[in-house]
C-alpha positions in Angstrom: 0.0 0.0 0.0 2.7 2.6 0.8 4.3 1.9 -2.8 1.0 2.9 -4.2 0.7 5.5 -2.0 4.1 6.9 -3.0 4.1 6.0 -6.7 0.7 8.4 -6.7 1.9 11.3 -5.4 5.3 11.3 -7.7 2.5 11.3 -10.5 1.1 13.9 -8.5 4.0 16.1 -8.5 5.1 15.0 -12.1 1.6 16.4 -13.5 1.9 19.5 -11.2 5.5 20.4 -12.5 4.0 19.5 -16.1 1.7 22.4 -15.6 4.0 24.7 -14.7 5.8 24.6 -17.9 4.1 27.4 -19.2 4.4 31.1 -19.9 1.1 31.7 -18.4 0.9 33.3 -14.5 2.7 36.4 -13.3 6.5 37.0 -13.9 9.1 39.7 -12.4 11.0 41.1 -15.1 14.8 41.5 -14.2 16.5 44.6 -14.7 19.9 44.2 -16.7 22.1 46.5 -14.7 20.8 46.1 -10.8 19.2 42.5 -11.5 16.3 43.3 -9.3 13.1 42.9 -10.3 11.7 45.8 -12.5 7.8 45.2 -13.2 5.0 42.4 -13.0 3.8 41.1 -16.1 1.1 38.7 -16.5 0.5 36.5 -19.2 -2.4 35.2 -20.6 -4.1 33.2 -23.7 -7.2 33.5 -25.7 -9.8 30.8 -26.7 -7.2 30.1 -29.6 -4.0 29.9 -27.5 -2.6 33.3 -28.6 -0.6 35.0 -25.3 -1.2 38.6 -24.3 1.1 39.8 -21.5 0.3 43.4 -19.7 2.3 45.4 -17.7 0.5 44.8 -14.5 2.8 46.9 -11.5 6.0 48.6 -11.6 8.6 47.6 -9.5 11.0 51.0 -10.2 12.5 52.6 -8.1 13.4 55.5 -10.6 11.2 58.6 -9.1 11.7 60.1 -13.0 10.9 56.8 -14.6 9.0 57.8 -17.5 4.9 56.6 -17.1 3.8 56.7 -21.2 5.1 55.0 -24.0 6.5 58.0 -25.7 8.7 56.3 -27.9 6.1 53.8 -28.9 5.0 54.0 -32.9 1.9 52.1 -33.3 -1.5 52.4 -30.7 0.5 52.1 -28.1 1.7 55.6 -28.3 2.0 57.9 -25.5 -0.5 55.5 -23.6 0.6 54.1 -20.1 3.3 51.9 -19.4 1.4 50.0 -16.6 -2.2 47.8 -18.3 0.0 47.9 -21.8 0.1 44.9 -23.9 3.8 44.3 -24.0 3.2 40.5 -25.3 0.9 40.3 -28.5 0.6 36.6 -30.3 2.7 33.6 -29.4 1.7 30.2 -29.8 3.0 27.0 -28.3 5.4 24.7 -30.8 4.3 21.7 -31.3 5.8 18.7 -28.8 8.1 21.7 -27.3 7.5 24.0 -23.9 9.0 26.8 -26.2 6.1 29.2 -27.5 6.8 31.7 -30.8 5.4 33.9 -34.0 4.8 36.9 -31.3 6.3 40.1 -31.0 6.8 41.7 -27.4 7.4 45.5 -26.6 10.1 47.0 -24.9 8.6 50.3 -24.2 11.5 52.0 -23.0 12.9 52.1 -26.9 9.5 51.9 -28.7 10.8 48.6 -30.8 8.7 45.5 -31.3 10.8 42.6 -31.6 9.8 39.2 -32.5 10.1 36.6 -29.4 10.3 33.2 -28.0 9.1 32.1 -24.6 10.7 29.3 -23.3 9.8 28.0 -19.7 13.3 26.6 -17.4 13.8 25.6 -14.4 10.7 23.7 -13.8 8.6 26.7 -14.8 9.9 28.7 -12.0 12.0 30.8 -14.4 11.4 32.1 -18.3 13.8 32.8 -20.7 12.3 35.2 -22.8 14.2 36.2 -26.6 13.6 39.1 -28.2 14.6 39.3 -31.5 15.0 41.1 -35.3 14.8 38.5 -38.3 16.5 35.8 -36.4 16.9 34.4 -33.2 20.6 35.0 -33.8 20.0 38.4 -33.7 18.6 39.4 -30.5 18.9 39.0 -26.6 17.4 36.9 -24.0 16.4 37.8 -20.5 15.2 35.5 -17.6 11.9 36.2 -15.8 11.0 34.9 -12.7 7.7 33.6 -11.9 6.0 35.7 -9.2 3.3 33.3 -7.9 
């Protein structure tokens, strides 16, 4: 009984660990410089599977951190950093925990790159590309789940 018992709940925690392996929840941004946290952004997914992640909280310290997207080009523009739509598209790749064929925002420089989500560390952590043309040709930060 006590093998059952145990063989259960490592399906338990396989299954729960499974689920985590996803872009979806609430993640810190890290800042590049200080590598503290910078904002909350929580992802989520339509009826078709396509992601949207929004700026939900600031986490910067900067007392002259600029609020709008000035430097934004499209309907973004001079709207507020915090409820924007940073993450727009992104589906999941078949038979990988890597999602693509988005674009996220940096709205400190206005640019729209292309992007790859790719869950790590048991879901705990994202690495999240941004990129022009290729994934060659771009940079990759690590998010940190925040629930």
């Amino acid at each position: 009984m006590k093998k059952v018992v145990f063989a259960a709940s490592l399906l338990g925690l396989a299954a729960f660990a499974q689920a985590q392996m996803t872009p979806l929840g609430a993640w810190h941004t890290i800042d590049d410089e200080t590598k503290k946290p910078k904002a909350v952004i929580r992802i989520s997914a339509n009826a078709s599977g396509a992601l949207s992640g929004v700026v939900e909280k600031s986490l910067d310290p900067k007392p002259n951190a600029e609020a709008n997207c000035e430097k934004c080009t499209d309907d973004r523009k001079g709207k507020p950093k915090i409820g924007m739509e940073i993450i727009r598209g992104g589906k999941k790749v078949d038979g990988k925990d890597v999602w693509e064929e988005g674009k996220i925002l940096d709205p400190e420089n206005g640019t729209d790159y292309r992007l790859r989500l790719t869950p790590v560390d048991g879901g705990k952590k994202m690495e999240v590309r941004g990129y022009v043309g290729t994934p060659l040709l771009g940079r990759t930060q690590t998010w940190v789940r925040a629930e």
